[in-house]
C-alpha positions as CSV (number, residue, x, y, z in Angstrom):
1,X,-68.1,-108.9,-103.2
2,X,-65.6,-108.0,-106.0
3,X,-66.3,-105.1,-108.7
4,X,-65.7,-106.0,-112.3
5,X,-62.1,-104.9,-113.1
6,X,-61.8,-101.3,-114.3
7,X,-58.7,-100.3,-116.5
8,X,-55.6,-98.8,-114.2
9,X,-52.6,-96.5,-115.5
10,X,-50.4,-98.0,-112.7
11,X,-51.9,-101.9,-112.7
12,X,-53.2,-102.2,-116.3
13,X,-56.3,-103.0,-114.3
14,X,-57.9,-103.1,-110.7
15,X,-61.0,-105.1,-108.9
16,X,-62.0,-103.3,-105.5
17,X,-63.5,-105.9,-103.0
18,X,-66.3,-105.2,-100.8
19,X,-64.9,-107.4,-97.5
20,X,-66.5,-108.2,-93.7
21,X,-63.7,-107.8,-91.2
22,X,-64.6,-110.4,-88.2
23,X,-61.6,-110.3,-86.7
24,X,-60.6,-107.5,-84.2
25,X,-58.9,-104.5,-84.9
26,X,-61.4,-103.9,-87.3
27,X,-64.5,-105.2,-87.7
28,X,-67.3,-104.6,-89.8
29,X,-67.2,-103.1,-93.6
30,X,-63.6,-103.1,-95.2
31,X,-62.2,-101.7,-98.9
32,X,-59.9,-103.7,-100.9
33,X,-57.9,-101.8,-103.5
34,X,-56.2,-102.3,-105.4
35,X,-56.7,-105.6,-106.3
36,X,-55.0,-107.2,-109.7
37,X,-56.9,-110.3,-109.6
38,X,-56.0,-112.2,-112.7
39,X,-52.3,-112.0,-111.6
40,X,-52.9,-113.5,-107.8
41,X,-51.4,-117.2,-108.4
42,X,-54.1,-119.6,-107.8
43,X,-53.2,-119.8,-103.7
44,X,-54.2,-116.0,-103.5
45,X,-57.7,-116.3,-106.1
46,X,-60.4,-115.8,-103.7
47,X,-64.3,-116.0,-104.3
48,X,-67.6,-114.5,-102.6
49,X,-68.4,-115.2,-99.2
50,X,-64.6,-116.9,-98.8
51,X,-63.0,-116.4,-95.5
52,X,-59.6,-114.7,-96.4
53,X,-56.2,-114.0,-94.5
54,X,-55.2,-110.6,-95.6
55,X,-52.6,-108.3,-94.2
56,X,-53.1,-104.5,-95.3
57,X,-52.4,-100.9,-94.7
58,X,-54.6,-98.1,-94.3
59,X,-55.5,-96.0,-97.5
60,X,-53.5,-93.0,-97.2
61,X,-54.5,-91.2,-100.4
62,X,-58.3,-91.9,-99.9
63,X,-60.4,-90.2,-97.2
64,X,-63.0,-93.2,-97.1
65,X,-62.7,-94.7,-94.0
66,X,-63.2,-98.4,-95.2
67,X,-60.6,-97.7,-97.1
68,X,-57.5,-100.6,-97.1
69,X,-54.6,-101.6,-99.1
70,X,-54.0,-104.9,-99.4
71,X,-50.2,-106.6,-99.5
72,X,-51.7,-109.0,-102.0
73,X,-48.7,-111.8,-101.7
74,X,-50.4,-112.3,-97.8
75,X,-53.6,-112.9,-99.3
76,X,-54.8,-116.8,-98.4
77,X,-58.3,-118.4,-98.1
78,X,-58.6,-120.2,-95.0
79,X,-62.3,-121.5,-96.2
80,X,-65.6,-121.1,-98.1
81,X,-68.9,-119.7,-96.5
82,X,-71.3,-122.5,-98.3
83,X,-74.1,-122.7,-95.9
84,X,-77.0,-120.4,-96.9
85,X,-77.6,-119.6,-93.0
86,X,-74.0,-119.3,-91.7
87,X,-73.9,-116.8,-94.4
88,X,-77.2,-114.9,-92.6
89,X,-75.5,-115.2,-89.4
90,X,-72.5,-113.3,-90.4
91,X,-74.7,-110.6,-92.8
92,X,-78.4,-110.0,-91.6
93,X,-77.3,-108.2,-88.8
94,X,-75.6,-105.4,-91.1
95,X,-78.3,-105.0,-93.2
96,X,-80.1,-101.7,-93.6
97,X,-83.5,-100.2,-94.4
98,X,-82.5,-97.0,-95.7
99,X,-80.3,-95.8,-99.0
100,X,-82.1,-92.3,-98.7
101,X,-80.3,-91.7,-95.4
102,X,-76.8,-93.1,-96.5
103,X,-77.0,-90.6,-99.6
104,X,-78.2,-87.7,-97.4
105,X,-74.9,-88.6,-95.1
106,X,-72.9,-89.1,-98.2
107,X,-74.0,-85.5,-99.2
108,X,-73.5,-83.7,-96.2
109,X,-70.5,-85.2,-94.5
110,X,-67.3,-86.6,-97.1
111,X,-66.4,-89.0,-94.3
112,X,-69.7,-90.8,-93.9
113,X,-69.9,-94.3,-94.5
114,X,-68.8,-95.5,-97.9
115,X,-70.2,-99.4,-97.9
116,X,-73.5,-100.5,-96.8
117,X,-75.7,-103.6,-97.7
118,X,-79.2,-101.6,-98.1
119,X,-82.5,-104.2,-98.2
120,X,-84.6,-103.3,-101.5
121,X,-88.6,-102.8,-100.9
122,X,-89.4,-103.7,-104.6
123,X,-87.6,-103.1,-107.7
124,X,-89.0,-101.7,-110.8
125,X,-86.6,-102.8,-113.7
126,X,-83.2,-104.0,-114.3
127,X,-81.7,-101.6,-117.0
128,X,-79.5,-103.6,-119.6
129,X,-77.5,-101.3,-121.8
130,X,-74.5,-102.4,-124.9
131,X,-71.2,-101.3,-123.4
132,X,-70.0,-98.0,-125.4
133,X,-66.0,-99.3,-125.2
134,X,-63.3,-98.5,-123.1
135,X,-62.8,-94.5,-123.6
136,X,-60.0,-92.8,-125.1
137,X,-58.7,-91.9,-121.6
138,X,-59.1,-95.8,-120.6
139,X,-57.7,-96.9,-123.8
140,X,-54.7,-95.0,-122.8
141,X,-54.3,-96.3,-119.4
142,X,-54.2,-100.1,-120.6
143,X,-52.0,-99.2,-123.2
144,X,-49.4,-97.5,-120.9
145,X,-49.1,-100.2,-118.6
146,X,-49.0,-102.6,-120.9
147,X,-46.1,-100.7,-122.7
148,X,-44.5,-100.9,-118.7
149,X,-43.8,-104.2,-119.7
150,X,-40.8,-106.0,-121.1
151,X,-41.5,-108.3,-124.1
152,X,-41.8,-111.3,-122.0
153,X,-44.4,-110.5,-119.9
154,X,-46.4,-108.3,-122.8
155,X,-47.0,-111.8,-124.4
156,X,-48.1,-113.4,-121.5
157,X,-50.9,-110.8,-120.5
158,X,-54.3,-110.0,-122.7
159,X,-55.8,-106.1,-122.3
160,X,-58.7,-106.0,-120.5
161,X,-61.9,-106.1,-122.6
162,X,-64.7,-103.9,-121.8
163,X,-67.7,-105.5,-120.4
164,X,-70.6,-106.3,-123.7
165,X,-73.6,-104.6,-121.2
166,X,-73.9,-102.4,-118.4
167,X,-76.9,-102.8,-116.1
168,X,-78.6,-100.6,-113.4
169,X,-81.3,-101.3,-110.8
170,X,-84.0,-98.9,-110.2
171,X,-85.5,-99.4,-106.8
172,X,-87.1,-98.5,-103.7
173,X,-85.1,-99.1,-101.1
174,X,-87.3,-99.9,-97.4
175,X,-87.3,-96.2,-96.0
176,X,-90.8,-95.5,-95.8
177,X,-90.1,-91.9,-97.5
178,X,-88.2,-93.6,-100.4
179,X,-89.3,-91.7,-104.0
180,X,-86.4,-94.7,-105.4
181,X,-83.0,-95.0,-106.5
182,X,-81.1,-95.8,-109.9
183,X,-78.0,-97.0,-109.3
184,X,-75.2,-99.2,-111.8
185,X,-74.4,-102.4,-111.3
186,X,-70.5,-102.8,-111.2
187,X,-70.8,-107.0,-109.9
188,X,-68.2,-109.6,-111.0
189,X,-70.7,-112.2,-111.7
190,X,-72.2,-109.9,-113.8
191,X,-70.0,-109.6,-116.2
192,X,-68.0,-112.7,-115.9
193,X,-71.5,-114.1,-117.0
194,X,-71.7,-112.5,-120.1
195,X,-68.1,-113.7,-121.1
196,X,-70.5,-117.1,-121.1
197,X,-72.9,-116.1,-123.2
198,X,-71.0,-114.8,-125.9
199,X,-72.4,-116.6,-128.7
200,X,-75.6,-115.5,-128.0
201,X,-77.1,-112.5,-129.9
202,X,-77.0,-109.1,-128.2
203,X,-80.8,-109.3,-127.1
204,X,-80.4,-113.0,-125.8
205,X,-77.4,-112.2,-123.8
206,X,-79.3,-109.5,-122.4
207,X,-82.4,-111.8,-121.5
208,X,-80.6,-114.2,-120.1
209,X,-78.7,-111.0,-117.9
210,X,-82.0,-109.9,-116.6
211,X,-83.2,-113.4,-116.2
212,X,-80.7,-114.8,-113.7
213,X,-80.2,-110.9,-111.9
214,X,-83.9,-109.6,-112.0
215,X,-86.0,-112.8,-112.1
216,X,-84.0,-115.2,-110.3
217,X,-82.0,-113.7,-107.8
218,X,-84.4,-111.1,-107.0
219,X,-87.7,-113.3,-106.7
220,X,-90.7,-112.9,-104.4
221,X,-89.0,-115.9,-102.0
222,X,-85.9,-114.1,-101.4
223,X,-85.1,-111.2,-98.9
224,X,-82.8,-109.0,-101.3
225,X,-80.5,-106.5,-99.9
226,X,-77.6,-104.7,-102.3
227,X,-74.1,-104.4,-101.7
228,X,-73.8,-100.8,-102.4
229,X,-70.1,-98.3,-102.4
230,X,-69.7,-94.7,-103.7
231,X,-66.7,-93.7,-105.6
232,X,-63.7,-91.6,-103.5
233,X,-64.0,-88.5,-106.0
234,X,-67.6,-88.7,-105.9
235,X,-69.0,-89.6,-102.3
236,X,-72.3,-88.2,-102.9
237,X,-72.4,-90.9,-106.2
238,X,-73.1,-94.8,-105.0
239,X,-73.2,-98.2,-107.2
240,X,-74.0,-101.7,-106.4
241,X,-71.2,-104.0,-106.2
242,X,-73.4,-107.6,-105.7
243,X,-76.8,-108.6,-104.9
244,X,-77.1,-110.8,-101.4
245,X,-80.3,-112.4,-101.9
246,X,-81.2,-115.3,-99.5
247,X,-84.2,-117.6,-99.2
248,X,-86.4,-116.6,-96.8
249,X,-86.3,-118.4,-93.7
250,X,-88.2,-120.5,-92.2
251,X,-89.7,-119.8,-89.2
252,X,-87.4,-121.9,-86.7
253,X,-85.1,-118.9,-87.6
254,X,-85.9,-115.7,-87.3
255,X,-82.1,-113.5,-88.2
256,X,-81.7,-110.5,-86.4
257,X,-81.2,-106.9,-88.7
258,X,-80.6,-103.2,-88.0
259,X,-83.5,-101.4,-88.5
């Protein structure tokens, strides 16, 4: 899964990817950043559920655990995930029942877990917001960076827009005790799919938001899980970073999850 792209004083901009290590030393949940995606040459672009070749160092200056920095000129993509249950294979048995208890460990220990794929009970509404703009203290960071640059490269790099919406989920997540959770919707599809829809007005766009993220991809045929992370200053504070939302299975195959 990759965030949208947040403004950087050092990078002008960053995306943190949500990545499955599957091969040994590390396997299981893994943390991208930074990532300065729109200047990885075309060999380096990467997409969800792509297998990638990634060399990287451990996170130093962040205490989450899943915490990795990539050396992004090693990044390659070996190949592309496309089959809906080769993609279940590798992710049902990571999915869990319970957001309540990753925010109780998130509150009472700063090293707990930081990534999770939590499966969602039911789903009350899909919150779709305008965007206030970049802040003054964002404004500044794009600026800087962009004033890093000599001439040449200022002209061939564009700031980074803010987003036209923000969106949050509120939900229950499939803790039996669960009273529910609002939490914001930082996915890259999400907003690269309003860039699409820009000549729509602001209340089609935002139809058209909840449509494909609340109606479609969250329908009564599909087992729906979120991609969630919390934020390194702010542990106790989690956000979704993609929805994984496969068909339901047949009955020939029956995954197997972590209750």
């Amino acid at each position: 899964m990759k965030a949208a792209p947040n403004p950087s004083a050092r990078y002008g901009e960053t995306v943190c990817v949500g990545a499955l290590g599957i091969d040994p030393p590390w396997t299981g949940w893994i943390r991208l950043y930074p990532v300065h995606y729109r200047d990885l040459d075309d060999d380096g672009k990467f997409h969800k559920y792509d297998i990638i070749h990634v060399e990287a160092l451990p996170a130093r200056q962040d205490q989450r655990r899943e915490s990795w920095k990539p050396i992004v000129d090693t990044i390659t993509t070996e190949r592309h995930v496309a089959s809906p249950q080769s993609r279940r294979y590798l992710l049902d048995p990571l999915v869990e029942d319970s957001m309540c208890r990753l925010n109780k460990q998130a509150r009472d220990d700063r090293n707990a877990r930081s990534i999770a794929l939590i499966r969602v009970a039911d789903i009350s509404a899909l919150q779709v917001k305008r965007h206030p703009g970049w802040s003054a203290e964002d404004r500044r960071k794009i600026a800087g960076y962009l004033n890093q640059l000599d001439l040449l490269e200022r002209a061939k790099r564009s700031p980074l827009q803010a987003p036209r919406f923000t969106a949050a989920y509120r939900y229950r997540c499939a803790d039996r005790h669960c009273r529910g959770h609002q939490q914001t919707l930082w996915d890259w599809e999400f907003v690269a799919l309003q860039r699409r829809l820009g000549q729509l007005t602001d209340a089609e766009a935002a139809e058209q938001l909840r449509h494909k993220f609340l109606t479609q991809l969250c329908a009564a045929d599909r087992d729906v899980a979120f991609y969630v992370g919390n934020q390194a200053a702010r542990p106790q504070s989690f956000s979704i970073g993609g929805v994984y939302a496969p068909r339901r299975p047949t009955a020939r195959y029956r995954p197997r999850v972590n209750r």
